[in-house]
N, C-alpha and C positions, 0 to 999 in steps of 0.2 A: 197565217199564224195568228192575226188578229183576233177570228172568228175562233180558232180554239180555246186561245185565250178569254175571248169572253165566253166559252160556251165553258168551260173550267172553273171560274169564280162565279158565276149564275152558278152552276154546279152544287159548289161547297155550299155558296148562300142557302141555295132551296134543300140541302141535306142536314145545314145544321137548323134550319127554320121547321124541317119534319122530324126531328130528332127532339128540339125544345119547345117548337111552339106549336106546331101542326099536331102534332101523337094527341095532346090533350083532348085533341075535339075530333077524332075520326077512328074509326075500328083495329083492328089488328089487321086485317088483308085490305084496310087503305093504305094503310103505314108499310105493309111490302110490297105494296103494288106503286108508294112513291119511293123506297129506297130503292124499286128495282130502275124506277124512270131517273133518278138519280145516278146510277151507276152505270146506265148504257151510256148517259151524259157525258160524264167524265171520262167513260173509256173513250168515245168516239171524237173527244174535247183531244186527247192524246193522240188521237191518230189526225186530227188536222194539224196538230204541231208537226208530228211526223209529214205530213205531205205538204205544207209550207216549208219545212228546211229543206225538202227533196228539190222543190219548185224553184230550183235554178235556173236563167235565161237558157242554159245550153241544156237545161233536160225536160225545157215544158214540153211536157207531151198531153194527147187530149184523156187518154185514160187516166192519167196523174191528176189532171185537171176535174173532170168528172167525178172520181173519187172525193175530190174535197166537198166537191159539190152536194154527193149523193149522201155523205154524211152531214153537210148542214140540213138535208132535207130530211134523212132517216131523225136525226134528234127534235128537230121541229116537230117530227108528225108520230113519232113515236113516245119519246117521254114526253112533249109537249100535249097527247094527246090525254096522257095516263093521268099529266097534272091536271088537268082540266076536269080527268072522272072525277079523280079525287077531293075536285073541291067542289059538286056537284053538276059538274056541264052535263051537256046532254048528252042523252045516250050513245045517239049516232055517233059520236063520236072514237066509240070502241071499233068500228070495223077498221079506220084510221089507223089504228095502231100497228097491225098486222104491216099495211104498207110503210108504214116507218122500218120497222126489220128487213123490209124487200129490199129498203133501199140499203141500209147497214149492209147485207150479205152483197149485194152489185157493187158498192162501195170498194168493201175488202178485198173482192173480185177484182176490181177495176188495178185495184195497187198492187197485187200481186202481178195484174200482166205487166204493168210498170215495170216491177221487178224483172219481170223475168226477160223485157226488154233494155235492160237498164246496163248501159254501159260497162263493161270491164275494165280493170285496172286501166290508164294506160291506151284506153280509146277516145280517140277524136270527134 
């Protein structure tokens, strides 16, 4: 829950800093190429709050676990990577990105079999 938490306010901070202070000095397809790293942010900021409150001593399981995981790593390497174009890093750094989304879709993958392994009413 911590890590969504901060991955949630970094979030807002780096959306309202490309909304007020960023737009001034970068093009129009920087400025959606960082709302969009902004916005995988935040969603994926939401789904570790969701797999922290899951992440009770009687339902740790390793794909629950991994999920939290493969979203700290999809947003490091994904909007982490976009921020980086954005503010001139290197190029290599664009194939990066692509791997940030492998991990988001293995991520959401991972919490669905959670789900679908995930106790019923009333189970021990």
């Amino acid at each position: 829950m911590f890590a969504g938490a901060l991955f949630g306010v970094t979030g807002v901070g780096l959306g309202a800093w490309g909304a007020h202070g960023l737009a001034a000095f970068i093009g129009r397809a920087d400025t959606d190429a960082w709302d969009t790293a902004v916005l995988y942010q935040l969603i994926h900021a939401l789904g570790l709050l969701i797999i922290g409150g899951l992440l009770q001593p009687q339902h740790q399981t390793n794909s629950l676990r991994w999920s939290g995981y493969l979203m700290m790593v999809g947003i490091v390497l994904f909007s982490g990577s976009i921020y980086a174009l954005v503010l001139g890093g290197p190029r290599w750094l664009g194939p990066v990105t692509p791997l940030g989304g492998v991990s988001f879709i293995l991520a959401w993958s991972l919490l669905m079999l959670a789900a679908w392994r995930w106790p019923g009413p009333g189970a021990r």
